[in-house]
Structures are given as C-alpha cells and as structure tokens.
N, CA, C and O atoms as a MOPAC input file, in Angstrom:
PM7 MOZYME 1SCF
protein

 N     20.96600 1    12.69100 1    22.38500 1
 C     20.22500 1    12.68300 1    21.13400 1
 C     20.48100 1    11.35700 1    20.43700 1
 O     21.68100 1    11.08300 1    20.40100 1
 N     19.81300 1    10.61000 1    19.96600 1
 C     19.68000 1     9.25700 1    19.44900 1
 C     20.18900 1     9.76200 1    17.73500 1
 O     19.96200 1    10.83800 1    17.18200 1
 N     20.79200 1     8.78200 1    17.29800 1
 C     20.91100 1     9.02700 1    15.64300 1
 C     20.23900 1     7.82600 1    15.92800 1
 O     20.51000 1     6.91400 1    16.70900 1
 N     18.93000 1     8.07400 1    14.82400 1
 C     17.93400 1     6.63900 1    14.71600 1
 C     18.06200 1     7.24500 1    12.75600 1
 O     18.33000 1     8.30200 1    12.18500 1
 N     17.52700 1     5.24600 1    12.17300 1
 C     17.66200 1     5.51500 1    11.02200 1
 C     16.42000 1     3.96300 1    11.02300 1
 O     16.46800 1     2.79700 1    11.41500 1
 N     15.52600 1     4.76000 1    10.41000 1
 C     14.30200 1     3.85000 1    10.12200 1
 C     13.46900 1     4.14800 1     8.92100 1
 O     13.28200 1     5.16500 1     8.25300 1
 N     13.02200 1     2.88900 1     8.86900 1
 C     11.96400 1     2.86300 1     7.40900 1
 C     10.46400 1     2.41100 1     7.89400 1
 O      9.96300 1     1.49900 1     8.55400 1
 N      9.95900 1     3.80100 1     7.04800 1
 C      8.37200 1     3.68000 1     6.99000 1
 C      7.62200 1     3.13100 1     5.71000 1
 O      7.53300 1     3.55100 1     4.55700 1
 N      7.25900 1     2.33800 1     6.18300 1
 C      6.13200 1     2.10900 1     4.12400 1
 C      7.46600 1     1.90900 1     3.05200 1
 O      7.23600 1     2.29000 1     1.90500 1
 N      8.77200 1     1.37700 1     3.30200 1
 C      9.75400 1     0.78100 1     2.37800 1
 C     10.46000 1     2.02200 1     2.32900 1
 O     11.33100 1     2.02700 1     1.45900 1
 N     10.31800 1     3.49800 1     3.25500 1
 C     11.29800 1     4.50100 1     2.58800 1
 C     12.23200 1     4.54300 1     4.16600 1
 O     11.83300 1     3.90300 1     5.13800 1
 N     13.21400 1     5.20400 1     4.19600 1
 C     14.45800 1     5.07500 1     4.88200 1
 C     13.96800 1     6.56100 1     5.66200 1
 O     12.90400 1     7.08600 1     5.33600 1
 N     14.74400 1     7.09100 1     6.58300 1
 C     14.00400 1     8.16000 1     7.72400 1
 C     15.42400 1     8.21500 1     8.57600 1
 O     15.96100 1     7.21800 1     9.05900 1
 N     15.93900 1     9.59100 1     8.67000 1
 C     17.13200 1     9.89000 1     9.56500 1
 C     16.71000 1    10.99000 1    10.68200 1
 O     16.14900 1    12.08000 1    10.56900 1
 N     17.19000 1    10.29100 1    11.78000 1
 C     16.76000 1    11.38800 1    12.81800 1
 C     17.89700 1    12.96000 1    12.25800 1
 O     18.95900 1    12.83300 1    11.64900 1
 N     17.35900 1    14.12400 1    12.62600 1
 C     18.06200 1    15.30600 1    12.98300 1
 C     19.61000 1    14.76900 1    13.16500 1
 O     20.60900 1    14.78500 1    12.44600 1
 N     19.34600 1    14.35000 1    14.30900 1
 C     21.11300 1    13.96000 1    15.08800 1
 C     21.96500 1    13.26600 1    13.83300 1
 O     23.16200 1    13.43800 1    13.60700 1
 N     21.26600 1    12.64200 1    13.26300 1
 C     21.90600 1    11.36900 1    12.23500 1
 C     22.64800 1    12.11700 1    11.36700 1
 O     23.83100 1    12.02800 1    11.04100 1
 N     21.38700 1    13.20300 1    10.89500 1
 C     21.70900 1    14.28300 1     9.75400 1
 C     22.67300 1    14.83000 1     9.87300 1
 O     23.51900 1    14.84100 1     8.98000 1
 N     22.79500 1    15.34500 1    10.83600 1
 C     23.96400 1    16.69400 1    11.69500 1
 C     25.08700 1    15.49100 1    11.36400 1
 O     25.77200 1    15.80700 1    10.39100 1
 N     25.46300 1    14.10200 1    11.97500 1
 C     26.50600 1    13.68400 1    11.77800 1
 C     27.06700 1    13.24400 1     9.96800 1
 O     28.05500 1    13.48900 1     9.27600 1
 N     26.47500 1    12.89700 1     9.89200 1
 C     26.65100 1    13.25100 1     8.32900 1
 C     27.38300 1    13.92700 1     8.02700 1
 O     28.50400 1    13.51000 1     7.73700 1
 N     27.07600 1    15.24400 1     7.96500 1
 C     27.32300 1    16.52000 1     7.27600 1
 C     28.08000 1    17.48500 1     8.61100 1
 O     27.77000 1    18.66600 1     8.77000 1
 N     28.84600 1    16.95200 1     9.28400 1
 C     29.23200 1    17.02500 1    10.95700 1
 C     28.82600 1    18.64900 1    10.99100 1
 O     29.63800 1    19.57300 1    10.92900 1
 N     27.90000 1    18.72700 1    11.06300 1
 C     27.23600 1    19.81300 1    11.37600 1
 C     26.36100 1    20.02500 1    12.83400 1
 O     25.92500 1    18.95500 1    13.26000 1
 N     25.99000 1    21.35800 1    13.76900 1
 C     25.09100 1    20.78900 1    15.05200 1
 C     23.77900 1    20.62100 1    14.60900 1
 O     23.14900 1    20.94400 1    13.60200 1
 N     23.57600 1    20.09400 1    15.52200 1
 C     22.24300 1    18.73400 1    16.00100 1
 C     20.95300 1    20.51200 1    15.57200 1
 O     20.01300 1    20.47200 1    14.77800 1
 N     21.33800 1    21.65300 1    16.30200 1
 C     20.58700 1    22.61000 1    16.81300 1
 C     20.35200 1    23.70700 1    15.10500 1
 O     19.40400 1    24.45300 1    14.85600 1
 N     21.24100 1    23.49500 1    14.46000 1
 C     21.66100 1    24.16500 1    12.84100 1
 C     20.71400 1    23.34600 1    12.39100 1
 O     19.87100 1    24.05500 1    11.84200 1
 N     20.33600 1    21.95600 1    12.32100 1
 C     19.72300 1    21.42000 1    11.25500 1
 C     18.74100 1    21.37400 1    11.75100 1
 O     18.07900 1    20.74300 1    10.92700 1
 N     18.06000 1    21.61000 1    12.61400 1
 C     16.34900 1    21.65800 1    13.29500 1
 C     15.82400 1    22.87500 1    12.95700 1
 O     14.61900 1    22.95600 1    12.71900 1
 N     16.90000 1    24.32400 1    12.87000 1
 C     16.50400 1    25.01400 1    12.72200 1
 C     16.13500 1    25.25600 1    11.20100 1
 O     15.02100 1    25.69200 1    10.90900 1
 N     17.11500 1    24.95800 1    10.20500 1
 C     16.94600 1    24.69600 1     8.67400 1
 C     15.73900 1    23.74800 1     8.60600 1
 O     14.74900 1    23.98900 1     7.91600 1
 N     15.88200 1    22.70400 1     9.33300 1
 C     14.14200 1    22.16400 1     9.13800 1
 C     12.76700 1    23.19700 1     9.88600 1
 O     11.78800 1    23.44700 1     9.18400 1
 N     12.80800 1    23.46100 1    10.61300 1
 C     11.95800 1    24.60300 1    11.38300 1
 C     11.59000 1    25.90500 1    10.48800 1
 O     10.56700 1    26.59100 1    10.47500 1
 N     12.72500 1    25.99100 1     9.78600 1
 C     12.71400 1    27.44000 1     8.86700 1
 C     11.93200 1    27.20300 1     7.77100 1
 O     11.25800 1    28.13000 1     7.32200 1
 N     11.89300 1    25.62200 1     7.02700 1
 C     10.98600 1    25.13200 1     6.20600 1
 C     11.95000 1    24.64700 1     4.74900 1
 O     11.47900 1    24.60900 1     3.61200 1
 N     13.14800 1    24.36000 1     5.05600 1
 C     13.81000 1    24.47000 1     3.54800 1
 C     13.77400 1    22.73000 1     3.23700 1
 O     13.96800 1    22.20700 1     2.13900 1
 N     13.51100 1    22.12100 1     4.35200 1
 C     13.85900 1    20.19500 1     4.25900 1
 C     12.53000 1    19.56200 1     4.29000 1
 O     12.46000 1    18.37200 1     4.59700 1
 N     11.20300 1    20.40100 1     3.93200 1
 C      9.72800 1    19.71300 1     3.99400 1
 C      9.60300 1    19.28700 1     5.07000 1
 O     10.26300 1    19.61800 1     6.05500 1
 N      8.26800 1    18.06800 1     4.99200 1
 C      7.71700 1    17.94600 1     6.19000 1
 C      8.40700 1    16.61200 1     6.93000 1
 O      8.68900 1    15.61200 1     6.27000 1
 N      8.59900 1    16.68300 1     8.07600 1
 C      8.96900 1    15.36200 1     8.59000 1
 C      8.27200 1    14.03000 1     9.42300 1
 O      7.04600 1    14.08200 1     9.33000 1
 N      8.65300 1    13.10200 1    10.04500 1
 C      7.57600 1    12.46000 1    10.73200 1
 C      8.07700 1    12.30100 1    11.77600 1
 O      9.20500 1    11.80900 1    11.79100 1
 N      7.41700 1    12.66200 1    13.03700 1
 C      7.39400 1    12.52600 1    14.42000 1
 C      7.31000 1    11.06300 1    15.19000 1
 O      6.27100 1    10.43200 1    15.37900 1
 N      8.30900 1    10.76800 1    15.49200 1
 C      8.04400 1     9.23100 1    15.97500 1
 C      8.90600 1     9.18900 1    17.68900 1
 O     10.11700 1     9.21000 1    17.90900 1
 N      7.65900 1     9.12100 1    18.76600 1
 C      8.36300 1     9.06800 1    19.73500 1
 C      8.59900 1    11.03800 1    19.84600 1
 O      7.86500 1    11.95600 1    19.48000 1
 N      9.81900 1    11.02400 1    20.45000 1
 C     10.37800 1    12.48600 1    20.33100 1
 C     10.99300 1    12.98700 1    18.90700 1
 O     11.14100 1    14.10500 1    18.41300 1
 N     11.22700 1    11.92200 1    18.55200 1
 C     12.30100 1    12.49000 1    17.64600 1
 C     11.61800 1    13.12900 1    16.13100 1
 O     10.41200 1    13.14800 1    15.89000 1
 N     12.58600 1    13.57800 1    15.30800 1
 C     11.98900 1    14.46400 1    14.33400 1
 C     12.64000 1    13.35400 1    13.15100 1
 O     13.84900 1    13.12600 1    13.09300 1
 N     11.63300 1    12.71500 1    12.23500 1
 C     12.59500 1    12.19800 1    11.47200 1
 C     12.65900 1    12.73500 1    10.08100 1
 O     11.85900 1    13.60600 1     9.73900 1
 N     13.41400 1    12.34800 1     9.39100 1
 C     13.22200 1    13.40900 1     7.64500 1
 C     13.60600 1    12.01400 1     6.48600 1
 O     14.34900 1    11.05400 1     6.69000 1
 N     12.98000 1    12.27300 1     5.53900 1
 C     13.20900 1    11.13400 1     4.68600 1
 C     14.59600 1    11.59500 1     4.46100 1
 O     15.19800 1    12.60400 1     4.82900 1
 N     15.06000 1    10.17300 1     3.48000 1
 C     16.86200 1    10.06600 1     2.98900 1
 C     16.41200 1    11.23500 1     1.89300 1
 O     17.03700 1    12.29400 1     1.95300 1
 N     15.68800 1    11.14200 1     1.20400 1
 C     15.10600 1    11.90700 1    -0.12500 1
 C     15.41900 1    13.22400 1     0.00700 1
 O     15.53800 1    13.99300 1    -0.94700 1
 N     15.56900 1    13.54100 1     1.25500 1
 C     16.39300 1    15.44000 1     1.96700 1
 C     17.93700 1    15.70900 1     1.73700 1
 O     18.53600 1    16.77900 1     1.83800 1
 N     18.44600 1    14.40400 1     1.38500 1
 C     19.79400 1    14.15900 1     1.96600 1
 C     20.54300 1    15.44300 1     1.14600 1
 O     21.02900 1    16.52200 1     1.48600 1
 N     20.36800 1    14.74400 1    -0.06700 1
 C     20.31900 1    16.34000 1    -1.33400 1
 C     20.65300 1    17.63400 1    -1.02300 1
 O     21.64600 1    18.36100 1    -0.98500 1
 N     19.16700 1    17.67200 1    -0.76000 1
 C     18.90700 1    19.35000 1    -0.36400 1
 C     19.47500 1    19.76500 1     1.27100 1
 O     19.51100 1    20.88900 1     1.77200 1
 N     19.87500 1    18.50700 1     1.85900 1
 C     20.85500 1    19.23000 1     3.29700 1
 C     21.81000 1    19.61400 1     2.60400 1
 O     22.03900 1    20.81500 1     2.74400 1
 N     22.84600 1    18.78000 1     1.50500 1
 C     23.68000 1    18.97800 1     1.19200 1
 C     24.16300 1    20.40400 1     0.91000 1
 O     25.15000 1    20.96300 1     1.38800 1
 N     23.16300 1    20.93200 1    -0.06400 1
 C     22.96100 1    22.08000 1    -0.44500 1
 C     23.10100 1    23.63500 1     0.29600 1
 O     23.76600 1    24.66800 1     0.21500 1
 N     21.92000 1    22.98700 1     1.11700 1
 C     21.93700 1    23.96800 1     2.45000 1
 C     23.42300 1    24.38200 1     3.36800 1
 O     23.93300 1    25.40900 1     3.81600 1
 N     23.78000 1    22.72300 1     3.32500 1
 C     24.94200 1    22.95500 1     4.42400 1
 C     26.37500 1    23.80900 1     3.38200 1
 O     27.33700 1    24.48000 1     3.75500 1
 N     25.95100 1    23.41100 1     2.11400 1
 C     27.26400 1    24.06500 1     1.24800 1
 C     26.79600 1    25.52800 1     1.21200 1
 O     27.58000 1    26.24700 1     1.83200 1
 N     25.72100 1    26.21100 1     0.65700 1
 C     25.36500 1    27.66500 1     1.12600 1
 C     25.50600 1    28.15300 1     2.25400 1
 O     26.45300 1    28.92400 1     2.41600 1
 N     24.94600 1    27.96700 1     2.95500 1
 C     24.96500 1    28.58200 1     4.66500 1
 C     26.23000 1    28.42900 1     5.28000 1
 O     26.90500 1    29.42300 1     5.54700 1
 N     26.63100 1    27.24300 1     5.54000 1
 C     27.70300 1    27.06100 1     6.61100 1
 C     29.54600 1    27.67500 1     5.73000 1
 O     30.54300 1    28.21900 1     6.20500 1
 N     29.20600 1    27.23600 1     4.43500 1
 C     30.78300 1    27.30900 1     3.84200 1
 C     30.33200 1    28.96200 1     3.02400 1
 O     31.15300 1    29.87700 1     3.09300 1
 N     29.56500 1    29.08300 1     2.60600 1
 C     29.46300 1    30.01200 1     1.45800 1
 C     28.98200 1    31.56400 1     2.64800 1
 O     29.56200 1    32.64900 1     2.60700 1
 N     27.96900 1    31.25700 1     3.46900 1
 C     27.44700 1    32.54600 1     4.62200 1
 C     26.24000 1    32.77500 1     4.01000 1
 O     25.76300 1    33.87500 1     4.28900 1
 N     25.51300 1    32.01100 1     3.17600 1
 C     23.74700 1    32.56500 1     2.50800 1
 C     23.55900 1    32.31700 1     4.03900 1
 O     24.18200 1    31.66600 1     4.87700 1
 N     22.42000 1    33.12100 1     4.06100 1
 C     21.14700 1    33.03300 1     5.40400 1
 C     20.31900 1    32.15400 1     4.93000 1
 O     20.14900 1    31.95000 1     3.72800 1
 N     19.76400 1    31.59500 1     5.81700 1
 C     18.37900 1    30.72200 1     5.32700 1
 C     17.43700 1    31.10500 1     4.89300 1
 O     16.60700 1    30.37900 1     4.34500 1
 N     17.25900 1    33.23800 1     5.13100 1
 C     16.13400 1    33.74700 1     4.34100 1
 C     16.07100 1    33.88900 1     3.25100 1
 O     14.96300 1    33.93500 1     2.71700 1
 N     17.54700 1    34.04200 1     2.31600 1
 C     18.07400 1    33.94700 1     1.36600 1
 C     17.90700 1    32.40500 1     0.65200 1
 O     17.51800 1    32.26400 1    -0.50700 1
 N     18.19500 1    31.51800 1     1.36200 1
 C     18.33700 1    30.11100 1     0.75900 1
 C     16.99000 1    29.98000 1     0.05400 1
 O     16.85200 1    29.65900 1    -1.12600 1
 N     15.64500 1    30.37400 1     1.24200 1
 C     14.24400 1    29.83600 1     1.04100 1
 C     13.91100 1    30.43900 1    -0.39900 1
 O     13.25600 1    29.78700 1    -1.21300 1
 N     14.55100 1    32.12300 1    -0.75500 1
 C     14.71200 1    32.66500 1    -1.95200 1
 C     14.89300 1    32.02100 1    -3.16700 1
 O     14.11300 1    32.01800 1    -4.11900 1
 N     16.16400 1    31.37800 1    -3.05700 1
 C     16.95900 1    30.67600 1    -3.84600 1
 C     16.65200 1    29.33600 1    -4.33000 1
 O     16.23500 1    29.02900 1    -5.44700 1
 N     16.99800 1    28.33400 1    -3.01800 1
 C     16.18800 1    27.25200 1    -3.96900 1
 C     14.74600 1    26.51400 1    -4.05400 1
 O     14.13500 1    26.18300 1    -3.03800 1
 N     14.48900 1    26.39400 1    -4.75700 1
 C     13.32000 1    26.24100 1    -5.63800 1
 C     12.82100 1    24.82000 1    -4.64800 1
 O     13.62700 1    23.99400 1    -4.21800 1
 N     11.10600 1    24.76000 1    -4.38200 1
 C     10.32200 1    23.56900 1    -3.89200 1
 C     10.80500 1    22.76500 1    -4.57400 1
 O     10.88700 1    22.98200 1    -5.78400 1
 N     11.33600 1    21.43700 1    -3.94600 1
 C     11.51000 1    19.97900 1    -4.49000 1
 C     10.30400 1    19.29700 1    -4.02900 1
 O     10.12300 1    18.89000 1    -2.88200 1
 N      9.50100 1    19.20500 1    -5.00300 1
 C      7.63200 1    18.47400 1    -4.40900 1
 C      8.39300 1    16.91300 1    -4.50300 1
 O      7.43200 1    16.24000 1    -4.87300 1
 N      9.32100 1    16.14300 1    -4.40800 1
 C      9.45500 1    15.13000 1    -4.18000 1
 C      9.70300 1    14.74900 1    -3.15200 1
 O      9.36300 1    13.58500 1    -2.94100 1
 N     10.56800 1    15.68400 1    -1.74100 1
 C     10.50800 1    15.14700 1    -0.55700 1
 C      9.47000 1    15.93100 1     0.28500 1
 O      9.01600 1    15.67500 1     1.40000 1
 N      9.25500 1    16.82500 1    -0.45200 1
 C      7.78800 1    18.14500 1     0.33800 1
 C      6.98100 1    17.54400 1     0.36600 1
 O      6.22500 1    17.92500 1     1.25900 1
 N      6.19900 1    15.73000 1    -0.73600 1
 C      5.51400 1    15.68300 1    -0.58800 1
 C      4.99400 1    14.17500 1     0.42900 1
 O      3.84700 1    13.75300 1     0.57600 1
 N      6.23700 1    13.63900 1     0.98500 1
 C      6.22900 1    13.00600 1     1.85400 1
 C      5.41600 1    12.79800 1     2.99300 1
 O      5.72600 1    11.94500 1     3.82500 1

C-alpha cells in the first residue's frame, strides 16, 4: 500500500494508508469508516483512494470514538453531525 500525499487545485490529499499511519490505525478500519460514509467523498487517482487533509479532524474523532471509546460506526453516523466543508470536496 503506497502512503501517497498529493495536492489537487492547491489542496493537500492523503492516501488511506497515509491516514491509517497517522493515527497508527489499519489500512482496512479506515476504508471501511470511509466506505461507511463518515469522511465524505474522496478522489480516485490511479488505485488509490485519496481524502482531503480537511478529514484529518473528523478521522481524529472517529478514531477517538470507535477504536478507544467502542461507538460503532452506526452510532458515530448518528452522532456526528455533516461537516459540508470536507463533504463538499
């Protein structure tokens, strides 16, 4: 899995893998939190899945509910509220 970190149109873009290291979380946890719909839309470049920095936030979030706290992600989608600033990417 590549950690790629690129900019489109002046904004910054982290692959999945990048994300996961970050927040040393797996590669397979954060595709699925993006898949589930809680990190908006991303851009496809090549294979990879990329997500603006503008998510970085709301991984944070995610990874402090779910992984440390035990919310489900059906619960999370409950909980926190659309951020139309990286949704609308």
């Amino acid at each position: 899995m590549k950690h790629l970190r690129v900019i489109i149109e002046g904004e910054g873009y982290l692959s999945l893998a990048a994300i996961a290291e970050c927040y040393a979380c797996e590669v397979e946890w954060v595709r699925e939190v993006y898949e589930y719909g809680l990190l908006g839309r991303g851009r496809v470049v090549g294979e990879e899945i990329l997500l603006s920095t503008c998510v970085m936030d709301r991984v944070a979030d995610v990874v402090r509910l779910s992984v440390y706290h035990g919310v489900s992600l059906g619960a999370l989608d409950l909980l926190l509220e659309p951020e139309r600033e990286w949704d609308e990417v």
